[in-house]
N, C-alpha and C positions, 0 to 999 in steps of 0.2 A: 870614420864616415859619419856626418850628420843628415839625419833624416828631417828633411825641412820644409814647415807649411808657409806657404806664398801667400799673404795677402795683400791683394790691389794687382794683380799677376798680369791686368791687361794694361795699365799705365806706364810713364816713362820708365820708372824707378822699378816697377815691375818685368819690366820688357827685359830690362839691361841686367837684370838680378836673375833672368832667363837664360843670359849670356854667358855667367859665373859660372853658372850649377853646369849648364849643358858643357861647357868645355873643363869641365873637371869632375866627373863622372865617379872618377877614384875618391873624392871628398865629399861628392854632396849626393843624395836620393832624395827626388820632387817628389811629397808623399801627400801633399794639400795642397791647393790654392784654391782664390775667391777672385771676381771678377765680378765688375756691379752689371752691366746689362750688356755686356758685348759676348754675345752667344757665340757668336760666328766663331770670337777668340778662343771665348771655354773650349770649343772643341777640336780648334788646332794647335792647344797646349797639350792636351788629353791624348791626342796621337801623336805629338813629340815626345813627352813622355809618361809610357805607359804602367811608369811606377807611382799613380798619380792613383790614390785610395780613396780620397774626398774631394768634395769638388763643391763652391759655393756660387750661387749666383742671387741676385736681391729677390728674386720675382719666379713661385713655383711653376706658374705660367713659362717662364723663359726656358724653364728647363725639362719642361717635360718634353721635348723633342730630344733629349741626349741620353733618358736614362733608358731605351731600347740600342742606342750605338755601342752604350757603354756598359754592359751587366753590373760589370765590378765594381764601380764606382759606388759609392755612396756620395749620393746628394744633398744637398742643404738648400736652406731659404730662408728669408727673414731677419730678423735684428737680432734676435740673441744666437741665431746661427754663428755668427761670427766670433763672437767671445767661444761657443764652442770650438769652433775651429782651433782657435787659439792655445787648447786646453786638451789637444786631441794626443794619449796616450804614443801613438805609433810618431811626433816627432819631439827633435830633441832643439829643436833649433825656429823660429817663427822670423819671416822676412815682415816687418809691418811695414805697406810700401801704402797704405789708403791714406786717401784726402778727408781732412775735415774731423767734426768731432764723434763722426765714425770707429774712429784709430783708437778710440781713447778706453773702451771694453777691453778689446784686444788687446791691448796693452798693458794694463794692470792684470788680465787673466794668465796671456803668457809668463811673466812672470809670479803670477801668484802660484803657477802650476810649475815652479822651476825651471825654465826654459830660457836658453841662450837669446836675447833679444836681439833681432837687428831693425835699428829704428831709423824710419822715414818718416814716418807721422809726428812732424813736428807740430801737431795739437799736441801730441799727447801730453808733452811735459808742459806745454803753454797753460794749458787746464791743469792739468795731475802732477806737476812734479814733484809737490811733496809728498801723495801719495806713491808715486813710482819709488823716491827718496826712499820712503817711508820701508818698503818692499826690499829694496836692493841691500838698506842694512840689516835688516832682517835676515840675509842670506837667503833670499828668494830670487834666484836665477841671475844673469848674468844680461847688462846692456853693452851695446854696441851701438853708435851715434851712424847713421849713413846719411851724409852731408858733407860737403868738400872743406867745407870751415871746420867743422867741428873734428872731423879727421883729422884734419892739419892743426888743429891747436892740441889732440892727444898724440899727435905724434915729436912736434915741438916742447910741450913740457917734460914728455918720457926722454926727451934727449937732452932738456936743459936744467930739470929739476924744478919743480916748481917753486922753492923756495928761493933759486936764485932770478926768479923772472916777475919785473916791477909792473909791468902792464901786457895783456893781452892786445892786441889788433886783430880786430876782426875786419875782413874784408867785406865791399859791396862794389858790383859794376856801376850800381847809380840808376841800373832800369836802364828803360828806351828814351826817358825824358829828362836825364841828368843834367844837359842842358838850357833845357826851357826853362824860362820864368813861372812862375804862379799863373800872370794872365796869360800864358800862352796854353797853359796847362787844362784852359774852361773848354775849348771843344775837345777833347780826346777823345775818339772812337775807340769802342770794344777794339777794332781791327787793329789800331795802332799802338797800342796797349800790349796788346800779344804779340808783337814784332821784336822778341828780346833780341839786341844787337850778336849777346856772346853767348848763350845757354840755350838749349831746346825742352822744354819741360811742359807739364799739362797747364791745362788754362786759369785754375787757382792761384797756384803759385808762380805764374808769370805775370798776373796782376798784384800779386802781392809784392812783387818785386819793383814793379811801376811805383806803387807806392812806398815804397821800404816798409811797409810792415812786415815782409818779410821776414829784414835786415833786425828790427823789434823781437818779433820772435826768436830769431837766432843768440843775439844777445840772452834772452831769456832760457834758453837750451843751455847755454854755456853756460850762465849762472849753474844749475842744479846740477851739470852732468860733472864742472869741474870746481865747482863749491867755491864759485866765485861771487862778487857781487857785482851790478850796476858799474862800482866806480871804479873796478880795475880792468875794465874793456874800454877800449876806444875805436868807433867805426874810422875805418878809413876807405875813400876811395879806388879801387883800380878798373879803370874801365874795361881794358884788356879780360879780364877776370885768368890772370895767369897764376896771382899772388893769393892766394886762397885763406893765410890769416897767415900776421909776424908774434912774435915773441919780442918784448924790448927788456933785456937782462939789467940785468942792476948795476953792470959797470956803465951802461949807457948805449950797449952796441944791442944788435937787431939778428935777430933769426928769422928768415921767412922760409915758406913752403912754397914753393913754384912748381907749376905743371900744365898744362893743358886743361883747357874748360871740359872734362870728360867724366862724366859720373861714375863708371866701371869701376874706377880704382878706388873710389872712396865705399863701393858697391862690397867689394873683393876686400878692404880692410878687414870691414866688417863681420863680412861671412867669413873670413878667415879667419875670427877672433885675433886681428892687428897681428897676427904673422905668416903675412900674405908676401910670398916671394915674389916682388914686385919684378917689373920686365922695367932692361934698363929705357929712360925718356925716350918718348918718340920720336923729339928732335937730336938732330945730330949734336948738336951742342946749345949753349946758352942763346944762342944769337937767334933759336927759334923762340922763343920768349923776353926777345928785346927788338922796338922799347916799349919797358912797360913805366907807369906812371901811378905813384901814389896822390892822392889828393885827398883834401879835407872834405868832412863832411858837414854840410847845413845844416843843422837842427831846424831852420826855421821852414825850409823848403820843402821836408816832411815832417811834417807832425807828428803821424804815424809812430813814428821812432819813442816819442819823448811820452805817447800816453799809452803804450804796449807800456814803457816800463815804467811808467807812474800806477797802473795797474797790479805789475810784479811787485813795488815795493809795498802795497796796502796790502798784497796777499790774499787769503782763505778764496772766496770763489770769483774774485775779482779777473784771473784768468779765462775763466770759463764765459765769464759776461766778454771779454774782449775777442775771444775767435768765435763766438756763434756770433755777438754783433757782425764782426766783421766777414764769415761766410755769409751771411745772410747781404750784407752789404755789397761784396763781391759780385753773388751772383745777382742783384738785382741792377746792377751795372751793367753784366751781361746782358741781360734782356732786354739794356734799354732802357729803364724802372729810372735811372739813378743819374744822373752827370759825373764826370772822374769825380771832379775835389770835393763830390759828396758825399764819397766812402766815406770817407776822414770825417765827416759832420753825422754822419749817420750812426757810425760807430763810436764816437764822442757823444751821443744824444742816449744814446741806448746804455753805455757805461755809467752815465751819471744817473742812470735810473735802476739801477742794479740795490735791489734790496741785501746787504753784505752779511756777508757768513762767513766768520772769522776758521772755524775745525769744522772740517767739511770731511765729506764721504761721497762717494759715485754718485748718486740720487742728489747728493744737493747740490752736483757738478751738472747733471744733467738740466734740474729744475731752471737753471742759472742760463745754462745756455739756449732752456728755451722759452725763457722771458728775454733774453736778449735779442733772438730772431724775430719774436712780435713789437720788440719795439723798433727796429729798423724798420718790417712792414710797415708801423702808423707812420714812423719818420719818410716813406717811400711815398704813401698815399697821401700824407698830409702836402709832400713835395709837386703832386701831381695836379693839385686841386688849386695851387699857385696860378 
């Protein structure tokens, strides 16, 4: 039985990780979860399950309507709430399912505190992976990747051996605009951005995926989680998104992972520490995932792609300047603030202004990421005064 705190419990990845725990009751007990401001949610997790000890939300205001429904519960609020959370005695097990350089506390807490990780917060390793690195050799707790790619390429090595496999493929759909040109690409609305053709996911990383920085980050995941570099990944296309990442063996031949665009299973890897007694495919046979299509990917069509890991190879807090740039960029798109293909110049503008710190610690991870958000603000306002 693992006893497991939820955080990001009211998001996709949170929702579906609701799914796991509640339909297997004999392996998992919900003893925490965090929720950023959706009240309503904290308290119809809270009476689904009432083995739920602690409870976070951002704002003490939001929650003082719940600590007379609830006696039991213990409450939280605020920023270092969360690295508590993380570090909390009564579990053994932490779901990191938050957005943004939020994840990135909780992440080095839980495991600094011994605790089975299961990770969604792909900041974290984007900012921290050598200090996660750092942590996990140490014999400080134990990762689990929850992502479809990165699933798929631990479960392809553990069956191919890594030393017989010459290059990674990691997969991408391509976004909603795989096929448009650059100039097609200058009016994108927020609304048409969030239109993912094949995935349903929050509004962060549906725009990350419009742009493939995503696809950057994941690359960058894989570097740290399976001790690879830059040059033995190669993106490839599949629009379908059925093909979730290939292996190419050193005799020449190709292993892929095929399945369903469905977060649960890679949800369910993870919480089951990768021996998760999978349910046979949901299609009858192969011909539910055919035809599917590989294709190449442009480097030049995203950018995105090539200065996430021109970031990764300079290292020390160069991560950190590239997701707060580029949160910061995101949501100012969102609002409006920004034009699409001026993520990419915003976040490019803000990198190159990154004062570098080669041996970095938390605090000069943070300092980084938030000289990175004020220079996309000047880069927003100086955009607006055009």
């Amino acid at each position: 039985m693992r006893n497991v705190c939820l955080l990001g419990a009211s998001g996709s990845i949170g929702t579906q990780s609701l799914d796991i725990i509640r339909q297997n009751p004999d392996r998992f007990c919900l003893k925490a979860v965090s929720v950023g401001r959706n009240i309503k949610r904290l308290e119809e997790i809270l009476r689904d399950f009432p083995s739920i000890e602690h409870a976070y939300a951002i704002s003490e205001d939001d929650i003082a309507s719940l600590r007379g429904l609830f006696p039991n519960v213990s409450f939280l609020s605020g920023e270092e709430a969360l690295k508590e959370m993380a570090e909390l005695d009564c579990c053994d097990m932490v779901v990191n399912a938050l957005v943004g350089f939020a994840g990135v506390a909780p992440t080095l807490a839980s495991l600094g505190s011994g605790k089975i990780l299961c990770l969604a917060n792909k900041e974290s390793l984007v900012v921290a992976g050598g200090l996660v690195n750092g942590l996990l050799e140490a014999g400080k707790g134990r990762l689990y990747p929850i992502d479809s790619e990165h699933v798929a390429i631990a479960k392809l090595l553990r069956y191919a051996g890594k030393d017989n496999v010459d290059k990674v493929l990691i997969t991408a759909s391509g976004g909603p605009f795989r096929n448009l040109s650059r100039e097609q690409l200058k009016g994108i609305t927020p609304e048409r951005a969030l239109d993912h053709p094949t995935w349903h996911m929050g509004k962060k990383i549906t725009i990350d995926s419009a742009t493939m920085m995503n696809k950057g980050f994941e690359v960058i995941e894989a570097c740290y989680l399976f001790g690879l570099s830059p040059d033995d990944i190669e993106i490839v296309i599949n629009p379908e998104s059925h093909v979730h990442s290939l292996v190419k063996l050193k005799d020449g031949s190709y292993l892929a992972d095929v399945s369903s665009p469905d977060m649960h299973s890679p949800i369910a890897y993870a919480l089951f520490e990768s021996d998760y007694p999978f349910d046979p495919m949901k299609s009858d046979s192969l011909d539910g995932y055919a035809p599917y299509h590989l294709l190449p990917f442009d480097p030049d069509r995203f950018p995105s792609v090539g200065l996430a890991l021109s970031c990764y190879r300079r290292g020390g807090n160069m991560g950190a300047a590239l997701n707060g740039a580029n949160e910061a960029a995101v949501y100012a798109f969102l609002d409006r603030q920004l034009p699409f293909l001026q993520i990419e110049e915003a976040v490019s503008y803000a990198c190159s202004r990154v004062d570098y710190v080669k041996d970095v610690d938390y605090e000069a991870l943070k300092l980084t990421d938030h000289k990175a958000r004020e220079d996309v603000r000047r880069f927003v306002s100086a955009n607006e005064k055009r």
